[in-house]
DOKE-405366 format. One record per residue: residue number from 1; residue in three letters; x, y, z of N, C-alpha, C, O in turn. Coordinates in pm, 1 decimal, padded with zeros to 6 digits. Layout:
% residues N
[NUM,ALA,[X,Y,Z],[X,Y,Z],[X,Y,Z],[X,Y,Z]] ...
This chain:
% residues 143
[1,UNK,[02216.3,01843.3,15482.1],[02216.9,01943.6,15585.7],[02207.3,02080.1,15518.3],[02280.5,02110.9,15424.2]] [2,UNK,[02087.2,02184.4,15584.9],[02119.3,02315.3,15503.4],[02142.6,02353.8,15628.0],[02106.4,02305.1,15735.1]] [3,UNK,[02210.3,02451.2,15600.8],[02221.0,02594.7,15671.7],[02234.0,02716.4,15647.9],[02301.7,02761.3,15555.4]] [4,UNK,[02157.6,02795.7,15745.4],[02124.6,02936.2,15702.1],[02157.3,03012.0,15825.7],[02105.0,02983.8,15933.5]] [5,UNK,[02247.7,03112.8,15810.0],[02339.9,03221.9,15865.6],[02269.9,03365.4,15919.4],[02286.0,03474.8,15865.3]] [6,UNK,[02198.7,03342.0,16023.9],[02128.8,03489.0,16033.3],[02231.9,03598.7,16128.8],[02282.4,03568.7,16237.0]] [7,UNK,[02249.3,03752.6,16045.9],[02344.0,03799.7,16027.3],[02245.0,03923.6,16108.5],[02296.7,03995.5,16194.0]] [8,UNK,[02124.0,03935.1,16076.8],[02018.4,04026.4,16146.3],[02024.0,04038.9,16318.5],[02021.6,04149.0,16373.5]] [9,UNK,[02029.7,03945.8,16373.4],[01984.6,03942.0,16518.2],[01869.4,03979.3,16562.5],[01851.4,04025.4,16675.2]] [10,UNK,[01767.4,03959.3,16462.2],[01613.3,04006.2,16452.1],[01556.2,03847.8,16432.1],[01586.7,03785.1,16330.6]] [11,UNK,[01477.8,03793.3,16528.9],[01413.8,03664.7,16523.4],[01299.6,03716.7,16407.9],[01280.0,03628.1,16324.7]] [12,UNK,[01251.0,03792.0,16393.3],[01042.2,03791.4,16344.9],[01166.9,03860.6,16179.7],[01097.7,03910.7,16091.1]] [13,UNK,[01264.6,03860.8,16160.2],[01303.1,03892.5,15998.9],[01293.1,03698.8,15935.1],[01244.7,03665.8,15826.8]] [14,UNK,[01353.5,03601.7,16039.8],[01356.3,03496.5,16011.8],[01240.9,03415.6,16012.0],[01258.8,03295.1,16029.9]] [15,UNK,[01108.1,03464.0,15993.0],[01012.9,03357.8,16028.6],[00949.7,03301.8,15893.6],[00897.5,03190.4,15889.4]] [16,UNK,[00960.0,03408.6,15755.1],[00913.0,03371.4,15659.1],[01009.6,03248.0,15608.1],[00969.6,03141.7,15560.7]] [17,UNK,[01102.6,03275.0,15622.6],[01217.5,03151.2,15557.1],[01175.6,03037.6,15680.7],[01167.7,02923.5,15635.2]] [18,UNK,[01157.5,03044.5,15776.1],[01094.2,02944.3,15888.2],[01031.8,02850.1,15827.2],[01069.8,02733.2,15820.4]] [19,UNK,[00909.6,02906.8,15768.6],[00777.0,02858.8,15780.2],[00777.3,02785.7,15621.5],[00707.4,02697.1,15572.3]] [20,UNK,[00890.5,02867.8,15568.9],[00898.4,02768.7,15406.8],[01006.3,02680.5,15427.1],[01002.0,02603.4,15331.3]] [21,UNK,[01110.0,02646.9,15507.0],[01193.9,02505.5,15562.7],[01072.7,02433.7,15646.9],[01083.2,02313.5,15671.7]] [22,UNK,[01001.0,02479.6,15674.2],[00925.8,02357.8,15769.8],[00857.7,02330.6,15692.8],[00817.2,02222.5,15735.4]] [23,UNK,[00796.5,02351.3,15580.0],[00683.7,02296.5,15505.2],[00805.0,02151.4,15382.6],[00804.6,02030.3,15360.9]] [24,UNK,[00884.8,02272.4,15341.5],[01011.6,02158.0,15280.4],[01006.8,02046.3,15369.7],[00945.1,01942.3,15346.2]] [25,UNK,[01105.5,02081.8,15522.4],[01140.8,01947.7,15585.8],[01008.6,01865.2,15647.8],[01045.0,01800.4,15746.0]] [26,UNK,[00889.1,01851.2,15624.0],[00812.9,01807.7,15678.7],[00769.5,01693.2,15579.1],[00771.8,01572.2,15601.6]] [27,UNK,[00725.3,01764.3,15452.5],[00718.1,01729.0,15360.0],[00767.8,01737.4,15189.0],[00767.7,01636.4,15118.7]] [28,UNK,[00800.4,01844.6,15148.4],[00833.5,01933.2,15056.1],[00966.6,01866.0,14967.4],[00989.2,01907.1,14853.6]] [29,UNK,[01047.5,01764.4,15027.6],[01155.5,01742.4,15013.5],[01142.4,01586.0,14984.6],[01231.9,01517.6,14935.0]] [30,UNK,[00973.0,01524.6,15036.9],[00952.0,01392.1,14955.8],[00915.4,01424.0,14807.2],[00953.6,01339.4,14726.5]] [31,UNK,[00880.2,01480.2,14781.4],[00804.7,01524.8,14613.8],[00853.6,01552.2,14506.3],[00810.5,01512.0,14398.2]] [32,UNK,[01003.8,01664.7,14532.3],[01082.0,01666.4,14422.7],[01196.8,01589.4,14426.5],[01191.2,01469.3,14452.7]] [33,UNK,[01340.9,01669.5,14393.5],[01445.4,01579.9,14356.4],[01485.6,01501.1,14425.6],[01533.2,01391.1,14397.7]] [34,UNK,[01463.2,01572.3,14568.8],[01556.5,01502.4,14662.7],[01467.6,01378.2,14759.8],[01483.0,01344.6,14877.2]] [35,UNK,[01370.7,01329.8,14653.9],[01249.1,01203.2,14722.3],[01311.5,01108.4,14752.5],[01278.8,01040.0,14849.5]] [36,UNK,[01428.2,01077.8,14668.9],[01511.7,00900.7,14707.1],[01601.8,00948.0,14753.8],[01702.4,00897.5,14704.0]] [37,UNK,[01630.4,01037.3,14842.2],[01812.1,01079.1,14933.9],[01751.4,00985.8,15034.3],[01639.8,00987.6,15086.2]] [38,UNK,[01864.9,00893.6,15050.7],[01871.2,00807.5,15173.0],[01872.5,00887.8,15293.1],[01871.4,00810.0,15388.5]] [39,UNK,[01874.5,01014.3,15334.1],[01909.9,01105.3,15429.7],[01787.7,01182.0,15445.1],[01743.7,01225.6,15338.8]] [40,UNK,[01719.7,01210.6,15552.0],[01618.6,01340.7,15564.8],[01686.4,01439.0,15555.3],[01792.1,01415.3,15613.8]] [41,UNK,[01686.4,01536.1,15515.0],[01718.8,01669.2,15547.8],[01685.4,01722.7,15661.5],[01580.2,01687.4,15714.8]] [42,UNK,[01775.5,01826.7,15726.2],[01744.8,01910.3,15845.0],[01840.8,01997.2,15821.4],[01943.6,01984.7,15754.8]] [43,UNK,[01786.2,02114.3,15900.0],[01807.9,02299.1,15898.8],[01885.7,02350.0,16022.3],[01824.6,02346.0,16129.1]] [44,UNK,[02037.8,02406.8,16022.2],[02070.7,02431.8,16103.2],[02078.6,02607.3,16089.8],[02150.5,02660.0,16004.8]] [45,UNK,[02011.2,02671.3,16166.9],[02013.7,02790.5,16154.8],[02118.1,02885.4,16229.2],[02074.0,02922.2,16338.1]] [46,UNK,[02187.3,02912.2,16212.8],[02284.6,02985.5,16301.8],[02313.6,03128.5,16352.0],[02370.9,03201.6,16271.3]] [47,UNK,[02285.9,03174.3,16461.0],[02294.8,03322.0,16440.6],[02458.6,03367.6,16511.7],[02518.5,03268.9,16554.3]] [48,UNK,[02497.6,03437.1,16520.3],[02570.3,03543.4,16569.8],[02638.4,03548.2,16761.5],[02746.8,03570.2,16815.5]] [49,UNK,[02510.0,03516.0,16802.3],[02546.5,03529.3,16950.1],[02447.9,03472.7,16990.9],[02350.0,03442.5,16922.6]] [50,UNK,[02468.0,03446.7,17139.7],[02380.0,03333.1,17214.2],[02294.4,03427.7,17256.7],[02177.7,03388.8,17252.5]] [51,UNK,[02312.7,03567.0,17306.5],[02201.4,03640.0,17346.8],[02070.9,03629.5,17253.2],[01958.6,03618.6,17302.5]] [52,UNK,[02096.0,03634.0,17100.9],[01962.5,03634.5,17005.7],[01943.1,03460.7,17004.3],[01828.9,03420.8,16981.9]] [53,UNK,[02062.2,03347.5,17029.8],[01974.1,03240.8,17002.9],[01846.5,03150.5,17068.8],[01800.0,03047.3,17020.4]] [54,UNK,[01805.3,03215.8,17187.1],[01670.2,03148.3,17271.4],[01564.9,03200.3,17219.7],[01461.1,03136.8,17201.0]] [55,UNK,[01590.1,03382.0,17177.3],[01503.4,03426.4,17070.1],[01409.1,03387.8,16982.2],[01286.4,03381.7,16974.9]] [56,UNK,[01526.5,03358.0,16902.7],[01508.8,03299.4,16785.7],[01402.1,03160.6,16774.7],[01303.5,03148.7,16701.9]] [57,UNK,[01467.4,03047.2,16888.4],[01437.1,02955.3,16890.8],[01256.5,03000.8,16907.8],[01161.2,02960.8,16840.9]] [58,UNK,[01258.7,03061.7,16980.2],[01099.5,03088.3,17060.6],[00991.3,03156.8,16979.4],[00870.3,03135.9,16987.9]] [59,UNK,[01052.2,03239.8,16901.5],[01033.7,03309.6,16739.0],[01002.1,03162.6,16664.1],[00892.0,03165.5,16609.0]] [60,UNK,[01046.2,03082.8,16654.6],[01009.2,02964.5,16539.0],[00923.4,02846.9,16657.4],[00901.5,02747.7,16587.8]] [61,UNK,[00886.0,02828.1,16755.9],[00874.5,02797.1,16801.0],[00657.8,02834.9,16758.2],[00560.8,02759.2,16760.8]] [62,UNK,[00669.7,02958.0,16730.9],[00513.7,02986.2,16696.9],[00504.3,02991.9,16549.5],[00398.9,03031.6,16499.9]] [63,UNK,[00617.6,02951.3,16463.0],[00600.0,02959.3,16300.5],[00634.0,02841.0,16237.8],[00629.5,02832.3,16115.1]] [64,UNK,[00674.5,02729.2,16323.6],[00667.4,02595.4,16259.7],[00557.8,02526.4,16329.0],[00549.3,02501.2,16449.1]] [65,UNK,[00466.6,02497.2,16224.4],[00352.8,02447.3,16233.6],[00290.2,02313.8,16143.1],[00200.2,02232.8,16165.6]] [66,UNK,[00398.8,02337.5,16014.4],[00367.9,02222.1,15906.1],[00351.8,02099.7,15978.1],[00425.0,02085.0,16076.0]] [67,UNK,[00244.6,01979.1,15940.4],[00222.1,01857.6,16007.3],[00222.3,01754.3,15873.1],[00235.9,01793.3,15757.2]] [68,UNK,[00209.0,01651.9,15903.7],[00197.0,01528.6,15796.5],[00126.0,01407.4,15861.8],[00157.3,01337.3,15958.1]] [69,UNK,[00032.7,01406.2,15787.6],[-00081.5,01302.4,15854.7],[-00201.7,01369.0,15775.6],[-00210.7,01485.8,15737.7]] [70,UNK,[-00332.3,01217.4,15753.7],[-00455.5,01250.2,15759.5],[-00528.9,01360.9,15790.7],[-00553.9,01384.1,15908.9]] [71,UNK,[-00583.1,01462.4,15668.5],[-00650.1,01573.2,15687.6],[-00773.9,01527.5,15815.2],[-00816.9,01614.8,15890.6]] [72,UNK,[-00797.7,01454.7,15820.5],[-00918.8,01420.3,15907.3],[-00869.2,01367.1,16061.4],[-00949.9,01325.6,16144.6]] [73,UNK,[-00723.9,01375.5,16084.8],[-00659.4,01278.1,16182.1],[-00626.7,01458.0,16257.5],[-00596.9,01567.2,16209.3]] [74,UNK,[-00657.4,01397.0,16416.8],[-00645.3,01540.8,16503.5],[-00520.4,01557.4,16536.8],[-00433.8,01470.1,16531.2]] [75,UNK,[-00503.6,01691.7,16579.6],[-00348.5,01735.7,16563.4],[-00252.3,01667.9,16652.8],[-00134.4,01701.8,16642.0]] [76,UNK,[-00288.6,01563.8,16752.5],[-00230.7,01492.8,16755.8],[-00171.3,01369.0,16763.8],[-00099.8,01303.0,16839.1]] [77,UNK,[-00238.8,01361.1,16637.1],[-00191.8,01211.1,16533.8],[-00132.5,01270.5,16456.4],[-00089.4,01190.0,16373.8]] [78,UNK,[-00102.2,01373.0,16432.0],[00004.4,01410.1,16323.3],[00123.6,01443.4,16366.4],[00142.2,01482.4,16481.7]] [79,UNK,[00210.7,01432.4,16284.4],[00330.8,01391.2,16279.5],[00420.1,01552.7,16198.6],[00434.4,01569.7,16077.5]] [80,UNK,[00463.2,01642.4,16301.9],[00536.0,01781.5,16274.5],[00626.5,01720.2,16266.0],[00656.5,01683.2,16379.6]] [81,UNK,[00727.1,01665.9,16160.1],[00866.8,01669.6,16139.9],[00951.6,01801.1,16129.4],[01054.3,01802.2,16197.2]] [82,UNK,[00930.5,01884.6,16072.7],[00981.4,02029.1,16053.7],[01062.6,02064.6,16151.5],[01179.7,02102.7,16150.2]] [83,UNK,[00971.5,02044.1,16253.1],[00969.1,02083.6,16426.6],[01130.2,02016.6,16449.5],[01222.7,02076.6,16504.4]] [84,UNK,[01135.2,01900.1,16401.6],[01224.8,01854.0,16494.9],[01377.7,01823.4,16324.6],[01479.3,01756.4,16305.9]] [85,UNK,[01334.9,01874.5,16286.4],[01456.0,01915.1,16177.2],[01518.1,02024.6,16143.2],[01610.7,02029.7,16062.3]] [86,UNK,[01468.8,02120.4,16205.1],[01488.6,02257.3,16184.7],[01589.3,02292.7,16378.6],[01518.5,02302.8,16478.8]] [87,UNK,[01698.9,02301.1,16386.8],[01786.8,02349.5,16497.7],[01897.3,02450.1,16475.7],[01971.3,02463.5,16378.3]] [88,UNK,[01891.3,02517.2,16588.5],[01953.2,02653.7,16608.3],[02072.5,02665.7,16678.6],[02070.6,02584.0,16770.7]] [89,UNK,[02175.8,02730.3,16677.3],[02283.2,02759.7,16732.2],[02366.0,02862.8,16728.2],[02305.7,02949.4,16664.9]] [90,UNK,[02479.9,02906.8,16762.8],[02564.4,03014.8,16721.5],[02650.9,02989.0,16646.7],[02662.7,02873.1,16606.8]] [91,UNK,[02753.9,03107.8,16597.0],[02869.1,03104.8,16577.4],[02946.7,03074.9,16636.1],[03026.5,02983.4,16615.6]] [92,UNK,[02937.5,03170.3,16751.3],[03068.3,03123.4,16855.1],[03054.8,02968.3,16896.4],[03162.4,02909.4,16906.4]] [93,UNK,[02934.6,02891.4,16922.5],[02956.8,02777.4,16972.8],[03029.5,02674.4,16875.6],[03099.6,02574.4,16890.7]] [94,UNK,[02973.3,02755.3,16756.8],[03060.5,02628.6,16630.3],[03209.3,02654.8,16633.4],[03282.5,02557.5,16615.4]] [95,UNK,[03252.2,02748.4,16649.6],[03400.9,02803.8,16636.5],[03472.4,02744.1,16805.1],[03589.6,02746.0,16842.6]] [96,UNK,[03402.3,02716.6,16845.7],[03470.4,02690.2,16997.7],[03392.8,02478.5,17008.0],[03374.8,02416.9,17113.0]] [97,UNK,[03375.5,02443.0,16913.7],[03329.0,02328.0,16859.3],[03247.0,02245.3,16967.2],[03268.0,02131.7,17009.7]] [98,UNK,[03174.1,02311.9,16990.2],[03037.0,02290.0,17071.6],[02912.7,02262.8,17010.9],[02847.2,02366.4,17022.4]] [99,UNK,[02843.4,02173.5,16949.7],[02807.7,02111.8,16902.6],[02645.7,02098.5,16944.0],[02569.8,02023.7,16882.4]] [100,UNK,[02602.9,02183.3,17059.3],[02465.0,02161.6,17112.0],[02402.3,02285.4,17086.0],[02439.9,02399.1,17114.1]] [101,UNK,[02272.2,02234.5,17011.6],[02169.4,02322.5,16946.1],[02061.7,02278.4,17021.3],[02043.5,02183.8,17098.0]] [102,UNK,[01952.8,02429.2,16953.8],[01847.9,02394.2,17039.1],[01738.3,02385.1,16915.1],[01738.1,02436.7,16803.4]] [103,UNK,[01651.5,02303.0,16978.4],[01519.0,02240.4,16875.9],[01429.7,02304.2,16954.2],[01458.2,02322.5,17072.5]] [104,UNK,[01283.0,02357.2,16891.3],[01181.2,02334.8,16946.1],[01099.6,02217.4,16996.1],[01134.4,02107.5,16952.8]] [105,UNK,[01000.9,02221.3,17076.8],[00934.4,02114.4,17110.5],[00882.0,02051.7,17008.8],[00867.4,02111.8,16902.4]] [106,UNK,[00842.0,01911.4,17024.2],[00752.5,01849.6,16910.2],[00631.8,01850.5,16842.9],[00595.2,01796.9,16738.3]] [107,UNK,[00558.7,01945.9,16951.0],[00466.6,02023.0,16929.1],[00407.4,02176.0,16897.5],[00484.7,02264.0,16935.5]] [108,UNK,[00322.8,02209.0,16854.4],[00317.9,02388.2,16845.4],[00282.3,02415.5,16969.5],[00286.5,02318.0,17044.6]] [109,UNK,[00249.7,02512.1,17014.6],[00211.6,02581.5,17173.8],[00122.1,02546.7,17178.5],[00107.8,02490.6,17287.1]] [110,UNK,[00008.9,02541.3,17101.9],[-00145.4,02570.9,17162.3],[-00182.2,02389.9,17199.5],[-00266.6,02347.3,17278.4]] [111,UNK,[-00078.4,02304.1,17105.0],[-00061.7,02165.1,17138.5],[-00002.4,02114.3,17300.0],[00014.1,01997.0,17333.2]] [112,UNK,[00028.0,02258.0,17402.5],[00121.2,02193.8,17482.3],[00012.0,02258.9,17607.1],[-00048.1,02363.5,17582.6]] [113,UNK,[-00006.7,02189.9,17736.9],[-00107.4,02192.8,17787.0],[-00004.2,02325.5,17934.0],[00116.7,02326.9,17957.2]] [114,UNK,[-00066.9,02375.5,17971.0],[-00050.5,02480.1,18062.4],[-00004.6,02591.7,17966.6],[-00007.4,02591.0,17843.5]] [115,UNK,[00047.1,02707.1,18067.6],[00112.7,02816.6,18049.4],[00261.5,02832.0,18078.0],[00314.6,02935.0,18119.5]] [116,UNK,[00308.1,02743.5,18057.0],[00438.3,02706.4,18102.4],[00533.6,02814.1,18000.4],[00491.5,02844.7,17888.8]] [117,UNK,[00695.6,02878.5,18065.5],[00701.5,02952.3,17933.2],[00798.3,02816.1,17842.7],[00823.4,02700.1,17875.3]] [118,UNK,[00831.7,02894.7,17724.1],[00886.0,02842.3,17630.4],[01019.9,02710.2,17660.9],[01136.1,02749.5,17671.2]] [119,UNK,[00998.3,02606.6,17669.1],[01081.4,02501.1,17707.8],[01156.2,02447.5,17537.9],[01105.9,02368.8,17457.6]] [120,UNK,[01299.8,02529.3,17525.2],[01381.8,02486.1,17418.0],[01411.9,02338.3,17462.7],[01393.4,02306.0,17580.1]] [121,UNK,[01464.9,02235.3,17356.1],[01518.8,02130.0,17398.8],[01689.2,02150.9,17310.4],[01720.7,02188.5,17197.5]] [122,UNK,[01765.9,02104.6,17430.2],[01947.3,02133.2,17381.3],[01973.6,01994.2,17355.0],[01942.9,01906.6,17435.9]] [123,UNK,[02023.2,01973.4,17256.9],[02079.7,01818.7,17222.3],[02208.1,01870.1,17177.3],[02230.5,01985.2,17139.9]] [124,UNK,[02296.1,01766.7,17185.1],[02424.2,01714.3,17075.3],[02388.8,01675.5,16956.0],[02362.4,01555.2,16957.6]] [125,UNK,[02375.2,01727.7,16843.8],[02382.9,01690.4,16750.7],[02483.2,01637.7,16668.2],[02573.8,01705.5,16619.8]] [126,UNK,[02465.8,01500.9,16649.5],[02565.4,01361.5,16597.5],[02569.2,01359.4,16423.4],[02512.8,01289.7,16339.1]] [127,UNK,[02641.9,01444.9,16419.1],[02659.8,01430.2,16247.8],[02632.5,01313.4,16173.4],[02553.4,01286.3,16083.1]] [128,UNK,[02754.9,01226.3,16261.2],[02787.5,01085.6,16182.3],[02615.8,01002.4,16202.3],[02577.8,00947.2,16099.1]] [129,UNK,[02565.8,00997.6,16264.9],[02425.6,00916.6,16331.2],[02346.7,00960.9,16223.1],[02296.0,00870.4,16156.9]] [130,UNK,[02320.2,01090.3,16183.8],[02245.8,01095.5,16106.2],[02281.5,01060.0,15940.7],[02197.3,01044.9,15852.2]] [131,UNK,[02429.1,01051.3,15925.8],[02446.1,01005.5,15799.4],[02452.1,00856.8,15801.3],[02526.5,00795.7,15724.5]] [132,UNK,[02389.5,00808.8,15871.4],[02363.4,00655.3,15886.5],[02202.7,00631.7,15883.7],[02162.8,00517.7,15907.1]] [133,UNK,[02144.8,00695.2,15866.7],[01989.8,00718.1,15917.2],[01885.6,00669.9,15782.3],[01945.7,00706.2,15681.2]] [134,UNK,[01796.6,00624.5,15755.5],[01715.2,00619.9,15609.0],[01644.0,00766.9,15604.1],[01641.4,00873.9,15664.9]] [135,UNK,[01604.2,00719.7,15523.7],[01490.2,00900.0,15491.6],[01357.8,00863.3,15532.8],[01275.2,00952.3,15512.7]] [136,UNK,[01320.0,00773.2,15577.3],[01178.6,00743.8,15614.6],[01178.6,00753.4,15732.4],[01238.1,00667.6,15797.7]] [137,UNK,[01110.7,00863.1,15798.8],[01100.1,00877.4,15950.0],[01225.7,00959.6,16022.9],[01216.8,01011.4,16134.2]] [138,UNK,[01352.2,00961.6,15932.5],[01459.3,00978.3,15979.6],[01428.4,01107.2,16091.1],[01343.7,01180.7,16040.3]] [139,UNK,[01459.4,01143.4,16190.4],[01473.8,01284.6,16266.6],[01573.3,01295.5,16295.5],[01650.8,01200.4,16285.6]] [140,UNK,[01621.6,01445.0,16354.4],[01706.5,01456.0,16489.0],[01685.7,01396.2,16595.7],[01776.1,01339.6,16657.1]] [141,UNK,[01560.2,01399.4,16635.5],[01504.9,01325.5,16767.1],[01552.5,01221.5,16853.7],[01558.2,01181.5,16970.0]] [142,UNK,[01599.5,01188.4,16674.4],[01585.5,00980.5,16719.5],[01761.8,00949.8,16693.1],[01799.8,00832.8,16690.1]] [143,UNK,[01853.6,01054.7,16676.3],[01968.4,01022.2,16699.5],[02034.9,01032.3,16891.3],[02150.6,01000.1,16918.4]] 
């Protein structure tokens, strides 16, 4: 599990560190040390207050884009893990032990058909579930 503490309340300061955890959790994290962790990794980003966290979410929502699949396979046969390893929350909700973050969709925008606005998804995130999980395929998704 990483986590990273945004102290800014500025979504577009967080997008470069975004876009280099999604390339890690997508792929980045089969290649070097951490290739045989029985565990996928995933990114809990945390800000400050709930007013900046839908922000935020909607801010990464257009900067996680990394996919995994066949250069020749259309975007959707590929497989964005990033997307769904990378979740957001507050402080206060952790301190008041509330436990539901929000993920982006499984897809990028231009992948999602209408003009609909930005649809976060809120889960419970199950600590223990995922430390039971393999590293192949593992998501948040699928706890």
């Amino acid at each position: 599990m990483l986590i990273e503490f945004d102290r800014t309340g500025r979504p577009h300061k967080q997008m470069d560190r975004l876009r280099r955890y999604d390339w890690f959790l997508n792929e980045g994290w089969t290649e070097g040390r951490f290739a045989h962790h029985p565990i996928a990794p995933a990114m809990v980003l945390i800000t400050l207050h709930e007013g900046t966290l839908k922000k935020l979410a909607q801010a990464a929502d257009e900067a996680l884009t990394a996919s995994r699949g066949h250069r020749d396979y259309d975007n959707y046969a590929r497989a964005y893990l990033g997307r769904s390893r990378v979740l957001f929350t507050t402080r206060e909700r952790i301190l008041a032990g509330d436990f539901r973050m929000l993920r982006v969709p499984m897809h990028p925008p231009e992948m999602r058909k209408g003009d609909r606005p930005f649809p976060p998804h809120e889960i419970e995130y199950d600590l223990a579930a995922l430390a039971t999980q393999a590293a192949a395929g593992a998501a948040p998704e699928d706890i």
